[in-house]
N, CA, C and O atoms as a DFTB+ gen file, in Angstrom:
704 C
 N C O
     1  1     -28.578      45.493     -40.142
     2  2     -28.353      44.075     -40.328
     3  2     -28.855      43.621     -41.691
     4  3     -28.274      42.780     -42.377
     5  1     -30.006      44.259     -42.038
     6  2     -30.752      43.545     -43.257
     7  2     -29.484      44.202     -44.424
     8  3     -28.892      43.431     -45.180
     9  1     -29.247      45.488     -44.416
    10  2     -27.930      46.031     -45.606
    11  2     -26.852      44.720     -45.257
    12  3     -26.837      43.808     -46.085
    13  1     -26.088      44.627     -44.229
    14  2     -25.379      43.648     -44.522
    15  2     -25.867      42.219     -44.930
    16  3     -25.016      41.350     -45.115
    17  1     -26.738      42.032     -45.028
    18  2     -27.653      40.478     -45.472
    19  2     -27.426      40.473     -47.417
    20  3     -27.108      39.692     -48.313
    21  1     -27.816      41.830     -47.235
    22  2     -28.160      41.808     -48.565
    23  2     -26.872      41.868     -49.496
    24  3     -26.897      41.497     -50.670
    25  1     -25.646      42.413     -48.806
    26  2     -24.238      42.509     -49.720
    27  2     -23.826      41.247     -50.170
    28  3     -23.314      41.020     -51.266
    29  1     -24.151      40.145     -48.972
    30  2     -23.380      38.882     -49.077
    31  2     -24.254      38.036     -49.980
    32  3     -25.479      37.931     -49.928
    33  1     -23.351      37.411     -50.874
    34  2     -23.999      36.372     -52.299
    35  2     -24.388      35.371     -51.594
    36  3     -24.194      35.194     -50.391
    37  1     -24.806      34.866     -52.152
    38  2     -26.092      33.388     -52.113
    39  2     -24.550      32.354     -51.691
    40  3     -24.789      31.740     -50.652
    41  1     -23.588      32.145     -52.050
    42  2     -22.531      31.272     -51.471
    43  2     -22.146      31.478     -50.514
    44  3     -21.730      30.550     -49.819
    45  1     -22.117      33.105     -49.963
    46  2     -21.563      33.238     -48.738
    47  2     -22.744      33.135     -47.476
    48  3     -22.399      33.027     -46.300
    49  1     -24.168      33.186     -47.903
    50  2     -24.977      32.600     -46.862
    51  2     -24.824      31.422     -46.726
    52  3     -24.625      31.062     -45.566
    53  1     -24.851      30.228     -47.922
    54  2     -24.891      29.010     -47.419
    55  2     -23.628      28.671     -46.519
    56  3     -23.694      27.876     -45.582
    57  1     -22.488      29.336     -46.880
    58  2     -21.479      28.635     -46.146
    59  2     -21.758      29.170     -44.521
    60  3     -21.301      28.359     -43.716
    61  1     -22.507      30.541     -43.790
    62  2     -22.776      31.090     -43.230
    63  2     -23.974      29.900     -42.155
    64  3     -24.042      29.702     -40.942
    65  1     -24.744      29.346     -43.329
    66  2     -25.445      28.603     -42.382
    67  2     -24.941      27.050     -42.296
    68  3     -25.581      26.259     -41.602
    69  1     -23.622      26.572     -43.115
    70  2     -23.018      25.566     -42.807
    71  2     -22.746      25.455     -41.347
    72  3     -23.176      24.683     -40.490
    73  1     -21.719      26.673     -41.305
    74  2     -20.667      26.768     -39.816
    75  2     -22.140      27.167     -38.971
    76  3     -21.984      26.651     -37.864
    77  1     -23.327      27.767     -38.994
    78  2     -23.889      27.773     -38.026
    79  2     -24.645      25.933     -37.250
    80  3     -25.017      25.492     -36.163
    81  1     -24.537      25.587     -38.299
    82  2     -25.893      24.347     -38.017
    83  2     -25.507      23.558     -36.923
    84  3     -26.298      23.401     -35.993
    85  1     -24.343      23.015     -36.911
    86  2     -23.327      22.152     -35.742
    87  2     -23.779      22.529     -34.645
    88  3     -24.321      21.774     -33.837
    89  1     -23.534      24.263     -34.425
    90  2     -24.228      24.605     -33.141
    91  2     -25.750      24.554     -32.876
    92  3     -26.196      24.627     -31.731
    93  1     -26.574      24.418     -34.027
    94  2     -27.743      24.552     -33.336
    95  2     -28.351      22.993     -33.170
    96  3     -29.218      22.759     -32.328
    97  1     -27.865      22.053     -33.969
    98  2     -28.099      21.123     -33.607
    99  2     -27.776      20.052     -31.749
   100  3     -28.260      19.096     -31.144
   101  1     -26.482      21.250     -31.568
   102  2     -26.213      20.464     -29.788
   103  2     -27.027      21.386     -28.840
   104  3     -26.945      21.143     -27.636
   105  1     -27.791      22.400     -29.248
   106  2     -28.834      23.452     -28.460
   107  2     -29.271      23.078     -27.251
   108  3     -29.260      23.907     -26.341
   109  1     -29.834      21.469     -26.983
   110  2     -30.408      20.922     -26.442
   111  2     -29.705      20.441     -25.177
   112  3     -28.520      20.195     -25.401
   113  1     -30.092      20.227     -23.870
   114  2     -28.761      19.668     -22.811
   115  2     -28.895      18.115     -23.172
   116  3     -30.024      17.624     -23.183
   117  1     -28.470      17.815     -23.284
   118  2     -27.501      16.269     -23.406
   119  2     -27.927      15.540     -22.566
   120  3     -28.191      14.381     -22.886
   121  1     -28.076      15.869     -21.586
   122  2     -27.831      15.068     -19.790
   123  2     -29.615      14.735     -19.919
   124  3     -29.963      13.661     -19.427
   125  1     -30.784      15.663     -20.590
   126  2     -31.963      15.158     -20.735
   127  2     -32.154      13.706     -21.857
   128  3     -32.996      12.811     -21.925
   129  1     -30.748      14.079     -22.736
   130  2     -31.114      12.701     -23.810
   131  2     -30.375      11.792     -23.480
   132  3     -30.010      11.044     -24.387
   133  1     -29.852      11.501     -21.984
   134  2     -29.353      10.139     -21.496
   135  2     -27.844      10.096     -22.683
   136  3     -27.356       9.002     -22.965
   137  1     -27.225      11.474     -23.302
   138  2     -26.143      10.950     -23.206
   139  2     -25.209      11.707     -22.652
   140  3     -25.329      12.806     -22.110
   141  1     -23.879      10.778     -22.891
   142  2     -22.595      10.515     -22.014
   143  2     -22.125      11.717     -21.695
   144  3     -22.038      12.439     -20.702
   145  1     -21.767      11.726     -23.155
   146  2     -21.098      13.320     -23.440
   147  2     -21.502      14.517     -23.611
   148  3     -22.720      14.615     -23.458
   149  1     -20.903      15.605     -23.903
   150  2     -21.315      17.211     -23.496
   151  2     -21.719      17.791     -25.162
   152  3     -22.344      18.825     -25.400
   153  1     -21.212      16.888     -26.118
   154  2     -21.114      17.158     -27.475
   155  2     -21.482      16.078     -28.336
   156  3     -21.114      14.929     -28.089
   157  1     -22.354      16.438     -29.573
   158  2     -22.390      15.392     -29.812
   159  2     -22.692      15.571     -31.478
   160  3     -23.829      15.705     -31.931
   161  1     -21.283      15.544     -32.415
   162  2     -21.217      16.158     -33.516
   163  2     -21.656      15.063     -34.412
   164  3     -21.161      13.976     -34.117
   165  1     -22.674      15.069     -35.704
   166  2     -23.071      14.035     -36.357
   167  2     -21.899      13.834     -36.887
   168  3     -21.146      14.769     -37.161
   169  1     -21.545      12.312     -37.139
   170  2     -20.590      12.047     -38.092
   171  2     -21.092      11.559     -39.288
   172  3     -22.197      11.027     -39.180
   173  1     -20.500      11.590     -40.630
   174  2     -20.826      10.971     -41.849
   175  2     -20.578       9.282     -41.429
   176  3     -19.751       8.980     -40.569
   177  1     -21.540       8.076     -42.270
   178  2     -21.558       7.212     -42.024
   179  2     -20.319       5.896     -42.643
   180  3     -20.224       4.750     -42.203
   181  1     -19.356       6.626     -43.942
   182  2     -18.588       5.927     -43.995
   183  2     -17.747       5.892     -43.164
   184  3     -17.569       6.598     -42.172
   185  1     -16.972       4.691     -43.736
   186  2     -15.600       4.113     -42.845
   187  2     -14.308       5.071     -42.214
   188  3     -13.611       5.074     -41.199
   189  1     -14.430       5.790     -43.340
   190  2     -13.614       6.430     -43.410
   191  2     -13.377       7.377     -41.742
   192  3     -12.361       7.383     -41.048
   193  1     -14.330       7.896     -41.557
   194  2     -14.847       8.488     -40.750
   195  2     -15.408       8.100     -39.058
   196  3     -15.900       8.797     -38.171
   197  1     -14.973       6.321     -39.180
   198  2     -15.295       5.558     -38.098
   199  2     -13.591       6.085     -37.097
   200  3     -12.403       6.252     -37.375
   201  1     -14.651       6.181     -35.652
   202  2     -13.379       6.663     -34.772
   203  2     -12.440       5.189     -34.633
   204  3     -12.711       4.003     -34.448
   205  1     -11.310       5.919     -34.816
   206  2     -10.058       4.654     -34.288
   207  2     -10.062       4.339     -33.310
   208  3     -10.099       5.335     -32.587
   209  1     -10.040       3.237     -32.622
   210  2     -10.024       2.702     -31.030
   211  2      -8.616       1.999     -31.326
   212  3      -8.387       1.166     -32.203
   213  1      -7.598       2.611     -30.246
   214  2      -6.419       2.406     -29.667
   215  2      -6.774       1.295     -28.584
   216  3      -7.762       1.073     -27.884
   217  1      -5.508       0.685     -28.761
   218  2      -5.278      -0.519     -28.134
   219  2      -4.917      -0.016     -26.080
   220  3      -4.342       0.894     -25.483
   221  1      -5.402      -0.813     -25.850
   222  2      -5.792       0.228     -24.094
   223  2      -3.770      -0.417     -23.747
   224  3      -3.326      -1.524     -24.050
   225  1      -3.261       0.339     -23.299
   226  2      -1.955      -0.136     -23.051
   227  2      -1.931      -0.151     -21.147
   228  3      -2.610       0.786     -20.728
   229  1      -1.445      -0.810     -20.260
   230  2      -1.724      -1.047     -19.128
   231  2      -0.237      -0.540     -18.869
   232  3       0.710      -0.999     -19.507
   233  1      -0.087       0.514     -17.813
   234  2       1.195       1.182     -16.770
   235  2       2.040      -0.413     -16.373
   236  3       1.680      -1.377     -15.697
   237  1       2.982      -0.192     -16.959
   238  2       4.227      -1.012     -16.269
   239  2       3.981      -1.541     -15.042
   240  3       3.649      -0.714     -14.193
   241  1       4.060      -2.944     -14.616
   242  2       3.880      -3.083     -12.967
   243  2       5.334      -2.950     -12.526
   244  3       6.273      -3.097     -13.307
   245  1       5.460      -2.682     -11.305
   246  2       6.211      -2.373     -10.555
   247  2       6.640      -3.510      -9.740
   248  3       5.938      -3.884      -8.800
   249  1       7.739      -4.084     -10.032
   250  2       8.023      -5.343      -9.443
   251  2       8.081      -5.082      -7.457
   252  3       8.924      -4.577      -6.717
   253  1       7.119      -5.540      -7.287
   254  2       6.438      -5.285      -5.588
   255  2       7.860      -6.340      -4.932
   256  3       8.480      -7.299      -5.389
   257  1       7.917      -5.612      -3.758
   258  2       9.357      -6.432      -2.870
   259  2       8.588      -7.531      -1.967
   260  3       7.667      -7.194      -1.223
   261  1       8.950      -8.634      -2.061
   262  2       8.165      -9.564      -1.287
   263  2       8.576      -9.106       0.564
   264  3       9.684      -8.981       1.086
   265  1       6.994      -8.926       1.257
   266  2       7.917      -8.611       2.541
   267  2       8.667     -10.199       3.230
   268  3       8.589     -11.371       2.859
   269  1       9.261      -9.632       4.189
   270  2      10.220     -10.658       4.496
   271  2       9.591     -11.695       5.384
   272  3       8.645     -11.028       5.804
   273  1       9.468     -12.896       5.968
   274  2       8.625     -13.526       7.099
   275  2       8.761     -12.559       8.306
   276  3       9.628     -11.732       8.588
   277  1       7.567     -12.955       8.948
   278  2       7.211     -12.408      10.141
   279  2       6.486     -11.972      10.177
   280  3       5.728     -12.451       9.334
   281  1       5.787     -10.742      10.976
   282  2       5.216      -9.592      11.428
   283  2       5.033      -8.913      10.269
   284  3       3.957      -9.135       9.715
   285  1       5.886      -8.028       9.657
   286  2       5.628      -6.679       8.980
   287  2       4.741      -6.471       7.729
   288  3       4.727      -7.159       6.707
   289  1       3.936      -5.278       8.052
   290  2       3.173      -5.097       7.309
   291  2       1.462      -5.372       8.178
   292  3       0.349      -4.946       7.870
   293  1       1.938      -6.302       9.390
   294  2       0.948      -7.025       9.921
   295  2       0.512      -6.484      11.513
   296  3      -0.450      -6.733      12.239
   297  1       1.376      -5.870      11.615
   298  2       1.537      -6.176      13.231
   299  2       0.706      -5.677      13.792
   300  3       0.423      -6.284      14.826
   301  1      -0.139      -4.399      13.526
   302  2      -0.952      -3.434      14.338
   303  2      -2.607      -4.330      13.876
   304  3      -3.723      -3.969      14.249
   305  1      -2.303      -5.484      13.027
   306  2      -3.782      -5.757      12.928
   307  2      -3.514      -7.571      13.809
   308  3      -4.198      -8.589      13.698
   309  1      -2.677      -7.398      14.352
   310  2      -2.554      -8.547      15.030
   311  2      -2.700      -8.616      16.262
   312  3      -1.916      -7.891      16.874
   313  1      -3.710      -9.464      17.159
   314  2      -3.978      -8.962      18.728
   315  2      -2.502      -9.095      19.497
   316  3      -1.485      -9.777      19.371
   317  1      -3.030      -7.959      20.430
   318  2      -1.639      -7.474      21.136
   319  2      -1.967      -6.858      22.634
   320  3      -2.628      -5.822      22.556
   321  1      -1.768      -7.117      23.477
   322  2      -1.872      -7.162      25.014
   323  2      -0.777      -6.150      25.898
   324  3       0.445      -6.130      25.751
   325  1      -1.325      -5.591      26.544
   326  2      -0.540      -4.056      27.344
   327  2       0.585      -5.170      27.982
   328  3       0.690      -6.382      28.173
   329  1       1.191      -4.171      28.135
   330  2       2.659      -4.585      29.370
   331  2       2.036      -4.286      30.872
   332  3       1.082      -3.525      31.036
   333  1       2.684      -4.964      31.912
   334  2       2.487      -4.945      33.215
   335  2       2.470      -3.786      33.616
   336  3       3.322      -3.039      33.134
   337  1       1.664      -3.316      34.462
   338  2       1.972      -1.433      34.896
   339  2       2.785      -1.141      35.484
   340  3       2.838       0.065      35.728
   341  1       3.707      -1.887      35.964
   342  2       5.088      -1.791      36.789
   343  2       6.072      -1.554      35.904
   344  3       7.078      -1.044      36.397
   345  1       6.096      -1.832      34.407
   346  2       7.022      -1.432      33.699
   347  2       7.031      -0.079      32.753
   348  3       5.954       0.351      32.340
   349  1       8.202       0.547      32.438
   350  2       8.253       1.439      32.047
   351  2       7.287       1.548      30.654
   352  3       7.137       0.586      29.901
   353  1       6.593       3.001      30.411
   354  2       5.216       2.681      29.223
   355  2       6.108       2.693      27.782
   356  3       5.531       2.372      26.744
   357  1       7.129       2.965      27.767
   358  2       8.127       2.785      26.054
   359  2       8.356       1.352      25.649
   360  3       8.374       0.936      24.491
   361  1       8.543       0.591      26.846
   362  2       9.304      -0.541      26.337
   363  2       8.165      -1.314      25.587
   364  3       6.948      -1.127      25.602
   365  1       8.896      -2.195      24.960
   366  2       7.826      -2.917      23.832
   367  2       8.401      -4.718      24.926
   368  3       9.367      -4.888      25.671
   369  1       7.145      -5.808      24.459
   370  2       7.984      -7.166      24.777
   371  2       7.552      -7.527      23.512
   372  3       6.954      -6.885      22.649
   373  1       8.204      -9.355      23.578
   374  2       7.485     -10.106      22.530
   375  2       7.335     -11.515      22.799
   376  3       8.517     -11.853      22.861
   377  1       6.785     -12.362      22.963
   378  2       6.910     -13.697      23.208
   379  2       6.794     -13.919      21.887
   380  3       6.153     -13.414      20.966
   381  1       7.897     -15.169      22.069
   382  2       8.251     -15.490      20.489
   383  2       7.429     -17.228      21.070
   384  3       7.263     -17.600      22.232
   385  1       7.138     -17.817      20.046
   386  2       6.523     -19.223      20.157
   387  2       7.207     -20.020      19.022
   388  3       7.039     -19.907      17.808
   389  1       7.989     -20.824      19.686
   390  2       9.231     -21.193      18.881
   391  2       9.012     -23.111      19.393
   392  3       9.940     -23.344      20.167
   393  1       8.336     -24.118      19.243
   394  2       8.218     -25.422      20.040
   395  2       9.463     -26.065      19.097
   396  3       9.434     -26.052      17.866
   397  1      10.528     -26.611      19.877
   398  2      11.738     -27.398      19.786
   399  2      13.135     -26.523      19.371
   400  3      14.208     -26.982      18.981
   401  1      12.741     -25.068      19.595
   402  2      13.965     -24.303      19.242
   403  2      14.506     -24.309      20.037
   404  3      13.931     -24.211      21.121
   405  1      15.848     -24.421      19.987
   406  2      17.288     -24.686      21.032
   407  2      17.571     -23.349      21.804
   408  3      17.709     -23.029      22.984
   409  1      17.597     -22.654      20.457
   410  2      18.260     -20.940      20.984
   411  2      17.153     -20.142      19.965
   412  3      16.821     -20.560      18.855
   413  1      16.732     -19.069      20.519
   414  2      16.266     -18.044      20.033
   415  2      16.721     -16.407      20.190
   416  3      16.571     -15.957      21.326
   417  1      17.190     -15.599      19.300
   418  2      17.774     -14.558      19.515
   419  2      16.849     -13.412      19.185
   420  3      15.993     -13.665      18.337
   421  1      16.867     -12.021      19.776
   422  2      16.279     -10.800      18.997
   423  2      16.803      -9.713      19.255
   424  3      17.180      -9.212      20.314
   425  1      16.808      -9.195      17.680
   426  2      18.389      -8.637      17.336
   427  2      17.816      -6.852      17.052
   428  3      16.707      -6.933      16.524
   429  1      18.026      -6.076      17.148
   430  2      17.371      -4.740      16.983
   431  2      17.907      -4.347      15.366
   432  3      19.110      -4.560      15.217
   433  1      17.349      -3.926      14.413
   434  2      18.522      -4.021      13.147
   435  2      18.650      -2.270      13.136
   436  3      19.774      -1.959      12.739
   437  1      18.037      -1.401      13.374
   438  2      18.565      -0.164      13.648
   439  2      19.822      -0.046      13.696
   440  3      20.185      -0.616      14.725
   441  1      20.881       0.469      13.036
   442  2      21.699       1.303      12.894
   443  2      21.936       2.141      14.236
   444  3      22.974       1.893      14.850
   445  1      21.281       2.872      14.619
   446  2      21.339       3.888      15.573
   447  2      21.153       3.632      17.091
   448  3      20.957       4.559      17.877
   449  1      21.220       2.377      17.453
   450  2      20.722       2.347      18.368
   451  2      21.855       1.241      19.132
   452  3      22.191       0.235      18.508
   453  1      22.350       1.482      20.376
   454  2      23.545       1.523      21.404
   455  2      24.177      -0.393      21.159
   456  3      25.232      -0.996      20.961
   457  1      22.737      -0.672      21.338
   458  2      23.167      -2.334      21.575
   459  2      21.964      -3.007      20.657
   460  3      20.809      -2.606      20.512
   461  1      22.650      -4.218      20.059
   462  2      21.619      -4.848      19.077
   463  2      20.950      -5.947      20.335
   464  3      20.025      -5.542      21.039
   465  1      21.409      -7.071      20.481
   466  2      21.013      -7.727      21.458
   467  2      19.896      -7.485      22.593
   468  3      20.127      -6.899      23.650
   469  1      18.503      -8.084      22.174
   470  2      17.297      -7.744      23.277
   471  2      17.706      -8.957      24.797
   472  3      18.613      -9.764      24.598
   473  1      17.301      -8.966      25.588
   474  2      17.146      -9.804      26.600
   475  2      16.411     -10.360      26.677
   476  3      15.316      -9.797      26.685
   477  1      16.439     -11.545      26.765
   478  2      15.341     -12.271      26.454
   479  2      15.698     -13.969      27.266
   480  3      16.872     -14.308      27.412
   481  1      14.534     -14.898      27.730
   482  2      14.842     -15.886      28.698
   483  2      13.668     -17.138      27.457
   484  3      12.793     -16.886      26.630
   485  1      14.271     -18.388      27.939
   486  2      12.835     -18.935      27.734
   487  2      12.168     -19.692      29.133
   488  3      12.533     -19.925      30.285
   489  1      10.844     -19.943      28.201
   490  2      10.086     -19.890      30.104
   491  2      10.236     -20.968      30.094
   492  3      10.377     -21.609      29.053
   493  1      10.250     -21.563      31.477
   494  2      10.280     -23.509      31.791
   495  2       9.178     -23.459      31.998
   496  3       9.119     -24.688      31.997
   497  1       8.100     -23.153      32.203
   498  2       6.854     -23.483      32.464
   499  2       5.825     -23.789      31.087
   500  3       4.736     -24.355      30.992
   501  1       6.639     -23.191      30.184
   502  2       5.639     -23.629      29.112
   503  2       6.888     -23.895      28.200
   504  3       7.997     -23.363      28.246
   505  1       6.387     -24.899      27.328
   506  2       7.546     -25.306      26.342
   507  2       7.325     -24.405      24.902
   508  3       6.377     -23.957      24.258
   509  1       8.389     -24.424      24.843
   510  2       8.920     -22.946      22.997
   511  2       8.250     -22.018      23.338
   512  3       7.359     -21.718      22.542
   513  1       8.369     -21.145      24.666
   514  2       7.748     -19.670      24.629
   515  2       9.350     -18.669      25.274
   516  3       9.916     -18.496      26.354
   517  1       9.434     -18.470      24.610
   518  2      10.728     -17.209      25.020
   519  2       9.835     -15.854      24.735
   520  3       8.900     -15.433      24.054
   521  1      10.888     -15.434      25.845
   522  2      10.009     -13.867      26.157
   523  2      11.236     -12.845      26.142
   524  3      12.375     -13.299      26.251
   525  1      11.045     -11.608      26.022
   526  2      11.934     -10.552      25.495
   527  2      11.451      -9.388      25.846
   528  3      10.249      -9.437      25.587
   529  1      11.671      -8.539      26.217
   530  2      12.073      -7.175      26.490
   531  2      12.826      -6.261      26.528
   532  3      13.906      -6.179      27.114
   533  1      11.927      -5.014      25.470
   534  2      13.106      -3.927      25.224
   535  2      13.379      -2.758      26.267
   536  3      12.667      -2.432      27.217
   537  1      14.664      -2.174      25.826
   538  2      14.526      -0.541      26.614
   539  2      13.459      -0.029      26.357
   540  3      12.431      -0.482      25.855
   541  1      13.803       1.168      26.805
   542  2      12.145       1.878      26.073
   543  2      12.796       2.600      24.582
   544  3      13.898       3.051      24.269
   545  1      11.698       2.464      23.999
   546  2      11.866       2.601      22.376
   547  2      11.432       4.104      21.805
   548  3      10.328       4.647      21.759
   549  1      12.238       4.379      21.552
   550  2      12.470       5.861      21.241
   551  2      11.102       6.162      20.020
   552  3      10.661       5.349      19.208
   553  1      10.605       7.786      20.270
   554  2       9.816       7.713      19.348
   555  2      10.218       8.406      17.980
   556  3      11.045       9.294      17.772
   557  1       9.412       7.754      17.146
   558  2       9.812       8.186      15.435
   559  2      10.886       7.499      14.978
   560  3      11.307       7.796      13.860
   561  1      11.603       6.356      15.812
   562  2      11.910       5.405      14.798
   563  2      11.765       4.028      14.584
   564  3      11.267       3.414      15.527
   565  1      11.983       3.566      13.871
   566  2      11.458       1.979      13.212
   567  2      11.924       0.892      14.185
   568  3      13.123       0.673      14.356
   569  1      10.825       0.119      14.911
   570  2      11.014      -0.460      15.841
   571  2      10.536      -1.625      15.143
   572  3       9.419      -2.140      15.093
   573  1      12.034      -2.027      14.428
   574  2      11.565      -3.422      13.430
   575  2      13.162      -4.614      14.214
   576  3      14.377      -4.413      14.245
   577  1      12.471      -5.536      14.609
   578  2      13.411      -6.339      15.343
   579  2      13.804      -7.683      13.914
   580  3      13.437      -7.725      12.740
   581  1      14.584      -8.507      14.644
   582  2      14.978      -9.782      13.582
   583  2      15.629     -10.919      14.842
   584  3      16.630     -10.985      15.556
   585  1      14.166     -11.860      14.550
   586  2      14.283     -13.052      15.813
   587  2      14.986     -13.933      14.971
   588  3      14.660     -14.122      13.799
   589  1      16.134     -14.593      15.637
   590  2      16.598     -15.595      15.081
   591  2      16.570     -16.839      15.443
   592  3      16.766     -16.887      16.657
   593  1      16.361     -18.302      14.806
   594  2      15.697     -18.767      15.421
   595  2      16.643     -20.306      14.879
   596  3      16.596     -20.705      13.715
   597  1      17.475     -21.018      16.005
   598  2      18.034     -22.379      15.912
   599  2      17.711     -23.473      16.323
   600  3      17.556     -23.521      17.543
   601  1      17.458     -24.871      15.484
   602  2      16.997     -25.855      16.263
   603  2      17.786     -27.264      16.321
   604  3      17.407     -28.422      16.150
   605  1      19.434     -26.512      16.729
   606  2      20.363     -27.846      17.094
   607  2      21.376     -26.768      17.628
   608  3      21.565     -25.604      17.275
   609  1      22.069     -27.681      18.767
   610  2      23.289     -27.205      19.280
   611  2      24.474     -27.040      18.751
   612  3      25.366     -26.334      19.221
   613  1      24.524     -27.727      17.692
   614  2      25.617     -27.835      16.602
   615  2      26.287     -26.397      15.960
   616  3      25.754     -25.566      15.225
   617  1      27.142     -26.422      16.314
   618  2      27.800     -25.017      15.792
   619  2      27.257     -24.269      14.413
   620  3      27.025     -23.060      14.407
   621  1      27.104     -24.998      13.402
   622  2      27.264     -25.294      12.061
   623  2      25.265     -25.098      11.865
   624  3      24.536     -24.956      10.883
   625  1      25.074     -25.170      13.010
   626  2      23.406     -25.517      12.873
   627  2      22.701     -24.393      11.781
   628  3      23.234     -23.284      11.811
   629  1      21.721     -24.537      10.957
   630  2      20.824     -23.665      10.250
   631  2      20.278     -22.403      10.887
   632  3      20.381     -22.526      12.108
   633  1      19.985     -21.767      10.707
   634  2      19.396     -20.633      11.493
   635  2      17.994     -20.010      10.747
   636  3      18.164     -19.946       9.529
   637  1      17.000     -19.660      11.069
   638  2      16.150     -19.395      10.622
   639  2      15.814     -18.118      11.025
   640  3      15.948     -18.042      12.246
   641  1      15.371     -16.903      10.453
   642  2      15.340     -15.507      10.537
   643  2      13.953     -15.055      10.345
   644  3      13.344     -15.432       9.344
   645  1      13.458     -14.366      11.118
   646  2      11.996     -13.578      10.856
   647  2      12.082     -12.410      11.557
   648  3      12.825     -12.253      12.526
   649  1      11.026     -11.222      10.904
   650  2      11.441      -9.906      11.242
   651  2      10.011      -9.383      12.002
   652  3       8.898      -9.562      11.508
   653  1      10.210      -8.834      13.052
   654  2       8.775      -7.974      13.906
   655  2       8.978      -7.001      13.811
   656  3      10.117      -6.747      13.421
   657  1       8.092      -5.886      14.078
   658  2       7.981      -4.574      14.211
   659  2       7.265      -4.858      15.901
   660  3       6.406      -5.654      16.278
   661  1       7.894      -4.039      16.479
   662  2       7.554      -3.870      18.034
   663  2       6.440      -2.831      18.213
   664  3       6.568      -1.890      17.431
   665  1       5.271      -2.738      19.116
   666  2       4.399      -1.665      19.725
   667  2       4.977      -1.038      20.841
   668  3       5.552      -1.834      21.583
   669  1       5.007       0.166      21.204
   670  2       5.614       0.362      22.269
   671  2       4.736       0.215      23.284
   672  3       3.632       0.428      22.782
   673  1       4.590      -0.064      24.589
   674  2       3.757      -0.412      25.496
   675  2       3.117      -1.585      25.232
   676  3       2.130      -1.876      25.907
   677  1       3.549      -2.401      24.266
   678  2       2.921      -3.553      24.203
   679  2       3.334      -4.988      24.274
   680  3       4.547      -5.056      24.472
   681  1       2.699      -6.286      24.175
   682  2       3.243      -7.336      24.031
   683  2       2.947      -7.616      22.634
   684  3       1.791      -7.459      22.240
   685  1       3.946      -8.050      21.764
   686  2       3.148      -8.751      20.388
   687  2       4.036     -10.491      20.756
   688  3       5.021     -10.895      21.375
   689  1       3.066     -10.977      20.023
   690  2       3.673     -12.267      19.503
   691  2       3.894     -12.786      18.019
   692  3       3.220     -12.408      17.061
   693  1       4.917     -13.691      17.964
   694  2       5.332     -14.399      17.047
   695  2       5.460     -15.713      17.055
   696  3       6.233     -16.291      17.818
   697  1       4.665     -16.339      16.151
   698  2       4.579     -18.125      16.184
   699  2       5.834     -18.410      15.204
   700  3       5.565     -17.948      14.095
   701  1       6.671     -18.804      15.223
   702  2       7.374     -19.759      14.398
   703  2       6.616     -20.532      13.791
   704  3       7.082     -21.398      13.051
């Protein structure tokens, strides 16, 4: 080692202990001197040499779909009450709470499924409560209903639309 020490000129040590110094100066763990990073190379103090800070650019938002009225999105955090034990455990109900609606409909929007039209009565014992019950509701697919909801006899009358997602074995409700 000392023969090769001695071949190399006085320029080629200094540059020898240039490229060494960087390393011996980060020797030390970092994480004892409270800093951040794993490295920590001196920089010269002009400008020149000051790090560039980029402008922080924020990910595109994603224009979010407003959900539609009703239920969805909601339903499983909304209290909800078993069905009678006399009825089959698939079917889902719903009392809809509708005060001065004429007609109330609930419509299955599934594609796949035999008949849109739920059955459904309103009660005389209490005023704007219509009640509904499904077949039993098949599992693994979207048991998202669409109550429709009129408040004149008039042919021509407005109609007002809101959408549930059904529990199976359960009752949910919907307030108008």
């Amino acid at each position: 080692m000392t023969n090769f020490l001695t071949k190399i000129s006085f320029a080629g040590l200094s540059l020898l202990a240039v490229t060494i110094m960087p390393q011996a100066s980060q020797a030390g763990c970092p994480c004892s001197k409270g800093a951040g990073q794993s490295y920590s190379y001196a920089q010269p103090s002009s400008p020149q040499y000051a790090p560039v800070r980029q402008p922080v650019i924020a990910p595109p938002q994603q224009a979010a779909a407003a959900t539609p009225p009703g239920t969805l999105g909601r339903t499983y955090y909304k209290p909800s009450r078993e069905i009678p034990a006399d009825k089959h455990p698939r079917i889902a109900m719903v009392d809809v709470i509708a005060p001065g609606a004429t007609e109330v409909s609930l419509y299955n929007i599934n594609p796949h499924r035999e008949e849109d039209a739920v059955e459904g009565f309103e009660n005389e014992l209490t005023n704007g409560l219509w009640e509904f019950e499904t077949k039993p509701l098949i599992p693994g697919v979207p048991h998202i209903y669409k109550a429709v909801f009129r408040f004149s006899k008039a042919p021509n009358a407005p109609e007002t639309v809101r959408y549930i997602r059904l529990i199976p074995g359960r009752i949910v409700s919907l307030t108008y």
